[in-house]
C-alpha positions in Angstrom: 0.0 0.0 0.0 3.2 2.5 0.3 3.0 5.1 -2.5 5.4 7.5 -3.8 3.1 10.4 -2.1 5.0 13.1 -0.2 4.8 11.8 3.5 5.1 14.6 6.4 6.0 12.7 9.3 9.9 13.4 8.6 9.8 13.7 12.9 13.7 14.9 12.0 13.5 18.0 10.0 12.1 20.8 12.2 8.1 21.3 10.6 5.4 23.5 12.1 2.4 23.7 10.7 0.1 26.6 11.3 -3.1 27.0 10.0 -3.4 29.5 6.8 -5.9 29.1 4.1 -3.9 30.1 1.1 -2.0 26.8 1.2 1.8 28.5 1.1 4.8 27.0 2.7 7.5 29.0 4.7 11.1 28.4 5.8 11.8 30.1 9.2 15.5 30.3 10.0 16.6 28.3 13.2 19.6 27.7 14.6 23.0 28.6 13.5 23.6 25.3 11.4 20.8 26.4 8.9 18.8 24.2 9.6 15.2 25.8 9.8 11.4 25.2 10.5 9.5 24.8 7.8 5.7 25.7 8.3 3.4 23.7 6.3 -0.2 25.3 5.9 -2.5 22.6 7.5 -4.8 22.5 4.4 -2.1 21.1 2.1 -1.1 18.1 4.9 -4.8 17.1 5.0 -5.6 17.3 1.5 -2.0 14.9 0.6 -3.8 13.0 3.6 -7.3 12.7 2.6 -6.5 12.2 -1.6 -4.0 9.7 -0.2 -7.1 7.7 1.7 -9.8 8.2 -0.7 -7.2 6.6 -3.6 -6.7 3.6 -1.1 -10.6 3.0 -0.2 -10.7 2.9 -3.9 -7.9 0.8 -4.4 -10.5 -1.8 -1.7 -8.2 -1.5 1.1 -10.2 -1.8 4.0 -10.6 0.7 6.9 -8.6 -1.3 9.3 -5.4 -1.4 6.4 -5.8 2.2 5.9 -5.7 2.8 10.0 -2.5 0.4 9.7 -0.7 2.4 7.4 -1.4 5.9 8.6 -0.2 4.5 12.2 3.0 2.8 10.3 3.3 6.1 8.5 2.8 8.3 11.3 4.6 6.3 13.9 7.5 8.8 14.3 5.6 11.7 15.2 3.0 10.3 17.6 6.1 9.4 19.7 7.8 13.0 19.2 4.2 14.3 20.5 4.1 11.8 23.4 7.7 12.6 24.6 6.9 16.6 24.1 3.2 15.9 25.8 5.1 14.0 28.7 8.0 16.2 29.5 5.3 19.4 29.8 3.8 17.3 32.9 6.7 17.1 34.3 
């Protein structure tokens, strides 16, 4: 079921998203190796998501193998959220 789709759970490049309607991109400067944080309008990562999903449901994947791969896919960043999530209760 993997696809040559842009995926945007790279957990190791610095990406923010924020939530703009006109669907642009920006690169904010951070740190002093140039590395940066990209901001990523929400709209774009849920329509990749979604057109990504609809192409599998009509490919007859089922609901429980689309779950599957988004979790596979997505892996990465659920645990960069828990860590992040669990060192604010501390």
């Amino acid at each position: 079921m993997h696809s040559d789709a842009p995926r945007h759970d790279d957990a190791e490049r610095g990406a923010a998203e924020r939530a703009r309607g006109d669907g642009h991109a920006e690169h904010a400067p951070w740190g002093e190796d140039g590395a940066g944080v990209h901001i990523i309008c929400t709209a774009v990562v849920y329509d990749d998501l979604l057109r990504q999903v609809r192409v599998w449901a009509r490919l007859g994947h089922s609901p429980t193998e689309i779950q599957s791969e988004l979790d596979e896919r997505f892996s990465r960043v659920a645990n960069v959220l828990e860590r992040v999530v669990d060192d604010k209760a501390k």
